[in-house]
KETI-659084 format. One line per field, with one value per atom (N, C-alpha, C, O): chain; x, y, z; atom name. Coordinates in nm, 3 decimals, m for minus. Layout:
<recs>
chain	(A,...) $
X	(X,...) $
Y	(Y,...) $
Z	(Z,...) $
atom	(CA,...) $
</recs>
This chain:
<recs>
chain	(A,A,A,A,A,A,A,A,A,A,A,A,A,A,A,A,A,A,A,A,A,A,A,A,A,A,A,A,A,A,A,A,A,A,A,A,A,A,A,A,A,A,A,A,A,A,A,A,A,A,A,A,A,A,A,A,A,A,A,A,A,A,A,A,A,A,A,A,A,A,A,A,A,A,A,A,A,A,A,A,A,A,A,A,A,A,A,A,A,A,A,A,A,A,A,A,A,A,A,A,A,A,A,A,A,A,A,A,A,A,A,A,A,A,A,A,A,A,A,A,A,A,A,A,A,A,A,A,A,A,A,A,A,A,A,A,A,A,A,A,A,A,A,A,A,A,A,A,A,A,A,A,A,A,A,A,A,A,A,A,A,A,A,A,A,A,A,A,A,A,A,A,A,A,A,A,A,A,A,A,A,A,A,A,A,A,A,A,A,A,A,A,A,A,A,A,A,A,A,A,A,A,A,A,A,A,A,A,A,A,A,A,A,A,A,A,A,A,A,A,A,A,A,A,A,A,A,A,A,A,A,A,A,A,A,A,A,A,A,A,A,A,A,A,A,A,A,A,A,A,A,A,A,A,A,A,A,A,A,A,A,A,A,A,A,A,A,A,A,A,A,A,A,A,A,A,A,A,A,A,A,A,A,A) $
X	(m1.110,m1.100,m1.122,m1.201,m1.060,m1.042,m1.162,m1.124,m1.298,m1.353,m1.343,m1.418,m1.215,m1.172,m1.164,m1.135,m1.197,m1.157,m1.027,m1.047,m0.925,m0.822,m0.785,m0.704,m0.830,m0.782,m0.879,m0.998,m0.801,m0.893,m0.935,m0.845,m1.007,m1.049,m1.049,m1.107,m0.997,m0.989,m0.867,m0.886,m0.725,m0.674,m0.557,m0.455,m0.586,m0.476,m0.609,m0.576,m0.723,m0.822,m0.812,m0.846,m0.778,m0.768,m0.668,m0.678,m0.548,m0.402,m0.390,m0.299,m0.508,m0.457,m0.557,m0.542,m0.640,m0.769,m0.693,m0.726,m0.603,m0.549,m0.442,m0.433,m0.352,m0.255,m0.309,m0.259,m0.415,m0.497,m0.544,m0.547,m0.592,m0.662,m0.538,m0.567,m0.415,m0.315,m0.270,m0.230,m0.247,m0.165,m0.258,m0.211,m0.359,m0.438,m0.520,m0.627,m0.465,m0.512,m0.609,m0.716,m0.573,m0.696,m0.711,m0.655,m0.828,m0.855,m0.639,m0.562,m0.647,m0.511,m0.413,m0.392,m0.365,m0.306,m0.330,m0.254,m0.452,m0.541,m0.552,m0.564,m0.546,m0.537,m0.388,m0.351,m0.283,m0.137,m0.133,m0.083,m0.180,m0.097,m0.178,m0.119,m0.340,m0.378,m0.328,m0.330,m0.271,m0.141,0.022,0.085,0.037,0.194,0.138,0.228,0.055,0.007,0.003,0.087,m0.081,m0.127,0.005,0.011,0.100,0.232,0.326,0.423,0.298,0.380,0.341,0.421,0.170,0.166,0.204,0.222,0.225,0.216,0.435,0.497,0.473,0.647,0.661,0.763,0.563,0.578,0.501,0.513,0.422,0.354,0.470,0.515,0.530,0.626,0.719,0.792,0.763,0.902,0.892,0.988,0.756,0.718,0.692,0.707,0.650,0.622,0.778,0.798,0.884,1.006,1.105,1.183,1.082,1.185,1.152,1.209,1.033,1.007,0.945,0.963,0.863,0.792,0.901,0.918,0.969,1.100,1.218,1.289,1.247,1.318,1.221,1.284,1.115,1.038,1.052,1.115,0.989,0.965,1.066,1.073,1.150,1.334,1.412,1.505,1.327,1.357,1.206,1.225,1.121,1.059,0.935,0.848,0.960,0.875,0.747,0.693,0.701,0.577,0.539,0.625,0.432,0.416,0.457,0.415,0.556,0.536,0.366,0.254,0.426,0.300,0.281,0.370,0.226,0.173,0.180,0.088,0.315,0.332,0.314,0.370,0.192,0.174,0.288,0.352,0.320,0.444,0.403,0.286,0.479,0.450,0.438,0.495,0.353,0.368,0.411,0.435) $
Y	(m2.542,m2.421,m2.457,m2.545,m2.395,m2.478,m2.301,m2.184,m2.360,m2.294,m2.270,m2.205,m2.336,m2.362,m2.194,m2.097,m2.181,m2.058,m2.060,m2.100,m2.022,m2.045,m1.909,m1.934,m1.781,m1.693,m1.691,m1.720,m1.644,m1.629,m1.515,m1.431,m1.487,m1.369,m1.328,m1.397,m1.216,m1.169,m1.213,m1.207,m1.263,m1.365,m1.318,m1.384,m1.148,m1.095,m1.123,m1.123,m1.142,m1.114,m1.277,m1.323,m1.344,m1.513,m1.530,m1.600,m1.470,m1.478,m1.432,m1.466,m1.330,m1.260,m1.341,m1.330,m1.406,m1.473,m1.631,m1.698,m1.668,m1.801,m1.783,m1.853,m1.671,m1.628,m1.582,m1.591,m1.541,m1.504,m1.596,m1.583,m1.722,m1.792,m1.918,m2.010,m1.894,m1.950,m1.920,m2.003,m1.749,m1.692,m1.678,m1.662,m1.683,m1.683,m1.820,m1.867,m1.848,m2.001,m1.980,m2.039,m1.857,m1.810,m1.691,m1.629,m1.622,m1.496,m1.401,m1.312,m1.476,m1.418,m1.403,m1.285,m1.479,m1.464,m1.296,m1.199,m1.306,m1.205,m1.050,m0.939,m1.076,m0.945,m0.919,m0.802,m1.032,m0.970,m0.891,m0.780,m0.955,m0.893,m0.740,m0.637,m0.753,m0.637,m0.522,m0.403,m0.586,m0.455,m0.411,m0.308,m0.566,m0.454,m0.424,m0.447,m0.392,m0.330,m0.210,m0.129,m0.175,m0.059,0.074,0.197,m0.039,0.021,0.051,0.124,m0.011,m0.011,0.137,0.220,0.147,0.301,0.387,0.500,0.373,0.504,0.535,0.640,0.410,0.470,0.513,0.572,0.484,0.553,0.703,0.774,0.732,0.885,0.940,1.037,0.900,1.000,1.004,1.100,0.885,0.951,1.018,1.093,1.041,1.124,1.264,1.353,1.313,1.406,1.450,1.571,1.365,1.403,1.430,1.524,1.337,1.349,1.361,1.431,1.268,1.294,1.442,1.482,1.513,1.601,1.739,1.810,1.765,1.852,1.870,1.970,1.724,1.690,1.757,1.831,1.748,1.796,1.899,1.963,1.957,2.087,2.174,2.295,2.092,2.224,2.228,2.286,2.152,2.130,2.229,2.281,2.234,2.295,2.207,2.251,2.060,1.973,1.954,1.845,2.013,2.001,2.170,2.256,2.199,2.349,2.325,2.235,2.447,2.428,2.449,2.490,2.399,2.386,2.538,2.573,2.574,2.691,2.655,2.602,2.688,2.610,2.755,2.862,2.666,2.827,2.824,2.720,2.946,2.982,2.906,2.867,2.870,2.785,2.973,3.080,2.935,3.047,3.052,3.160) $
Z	(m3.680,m3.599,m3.453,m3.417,m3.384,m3.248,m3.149,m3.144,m3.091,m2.968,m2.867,m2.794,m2.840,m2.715,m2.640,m2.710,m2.484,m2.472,m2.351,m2.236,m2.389,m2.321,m2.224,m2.135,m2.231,m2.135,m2.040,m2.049,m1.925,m1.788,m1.726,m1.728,m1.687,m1.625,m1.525,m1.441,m1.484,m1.400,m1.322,m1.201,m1.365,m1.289,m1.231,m1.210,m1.195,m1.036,m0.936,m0.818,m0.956,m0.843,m0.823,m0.713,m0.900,m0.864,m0.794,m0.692,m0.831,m0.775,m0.642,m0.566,m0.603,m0.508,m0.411,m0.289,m0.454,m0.340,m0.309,m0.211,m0.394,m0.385,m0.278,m0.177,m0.313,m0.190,m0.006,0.106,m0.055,0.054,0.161,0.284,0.056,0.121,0.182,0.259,0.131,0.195,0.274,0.356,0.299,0.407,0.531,0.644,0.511,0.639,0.702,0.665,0.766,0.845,0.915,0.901,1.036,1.127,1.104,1.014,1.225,1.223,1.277,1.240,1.348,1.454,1.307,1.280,1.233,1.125,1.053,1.063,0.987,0.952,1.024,0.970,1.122,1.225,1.242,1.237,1.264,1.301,1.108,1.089,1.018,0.903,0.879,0.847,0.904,0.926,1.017,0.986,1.163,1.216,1.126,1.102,1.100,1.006,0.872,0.790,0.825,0.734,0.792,0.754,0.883,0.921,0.990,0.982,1.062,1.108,0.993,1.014,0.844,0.757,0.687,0.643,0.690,0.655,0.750,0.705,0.878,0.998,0.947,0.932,0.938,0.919,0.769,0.732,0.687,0.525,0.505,0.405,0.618,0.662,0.716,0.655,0.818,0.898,0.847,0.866,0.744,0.635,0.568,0.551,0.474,0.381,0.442,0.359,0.591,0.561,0.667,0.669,0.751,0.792,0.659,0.646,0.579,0.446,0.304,0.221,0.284,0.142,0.079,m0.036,0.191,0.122,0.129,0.029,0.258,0.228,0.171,0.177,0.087,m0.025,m0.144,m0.219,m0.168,m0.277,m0.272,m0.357,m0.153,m0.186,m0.161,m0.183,m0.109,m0.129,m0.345,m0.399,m0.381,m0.520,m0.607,m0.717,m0.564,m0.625,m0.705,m0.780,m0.659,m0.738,m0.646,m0.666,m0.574,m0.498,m0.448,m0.464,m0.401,m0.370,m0.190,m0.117,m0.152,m0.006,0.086,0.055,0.199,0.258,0.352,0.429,0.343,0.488,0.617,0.680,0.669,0.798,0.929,0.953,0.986,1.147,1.225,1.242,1.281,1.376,1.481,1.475,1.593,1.693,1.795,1.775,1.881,1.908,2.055,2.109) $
atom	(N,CA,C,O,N,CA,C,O,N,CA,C,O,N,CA,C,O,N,CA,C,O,N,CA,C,O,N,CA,C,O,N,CA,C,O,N,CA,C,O,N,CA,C,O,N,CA,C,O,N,CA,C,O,N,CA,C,O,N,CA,C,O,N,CA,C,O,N,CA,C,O,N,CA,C,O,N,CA,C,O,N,CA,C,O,N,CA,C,O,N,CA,C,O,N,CA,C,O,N,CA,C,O,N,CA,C,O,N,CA,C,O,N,CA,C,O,N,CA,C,O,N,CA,C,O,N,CA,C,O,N,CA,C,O,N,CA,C,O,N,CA,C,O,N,CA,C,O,N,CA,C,O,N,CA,C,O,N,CA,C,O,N,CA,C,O,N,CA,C,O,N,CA,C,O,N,CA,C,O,N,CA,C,O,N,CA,C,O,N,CA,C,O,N,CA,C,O,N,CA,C,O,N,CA,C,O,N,CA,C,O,N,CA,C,O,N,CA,C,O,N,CA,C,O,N,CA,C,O,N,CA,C,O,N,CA,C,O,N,CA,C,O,N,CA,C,O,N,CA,C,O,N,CA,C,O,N,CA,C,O,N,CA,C,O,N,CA,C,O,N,CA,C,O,N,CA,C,O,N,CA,C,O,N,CA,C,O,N,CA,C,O,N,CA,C,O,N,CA,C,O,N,CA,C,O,N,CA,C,O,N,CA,C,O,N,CA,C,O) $
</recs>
């Protein structure tokens, strides 16, 4: 009977610390990917709420929102 223990644990948190620790050389590395991260959510906010959420809610699959009159 073989004891051997052959599975690993935890091994997207290995995968993702091995990639990590490749893609970042310096801090400057680290900080440019921390800005297009951050720009990558600000253009996936303004599509969602220019297109994705009035595609929804002209279908009925989301509740509209309560929008104030500009006055």
């Amino acid at each position: 009977m073989n004891d051997q223990h052959t599975s690993v644990s935890a091994p997207g948190a290995k995968i993702a610390t091995a990639w990590l620790a490749t893609l970042f050389t310096s801090w400057a590395d680290f900080a440019s990917f921390l800005a297009a991260m951050y720009t990558l959510i600000l253009i996936c906010e303004w599509c969602w709420k220019k297109c994705g959420r009035p595609f929804c809610e002209a279908r009925g699959w989301i509740k509209r929102l309560k929008r104030r009159a500009d006055d």
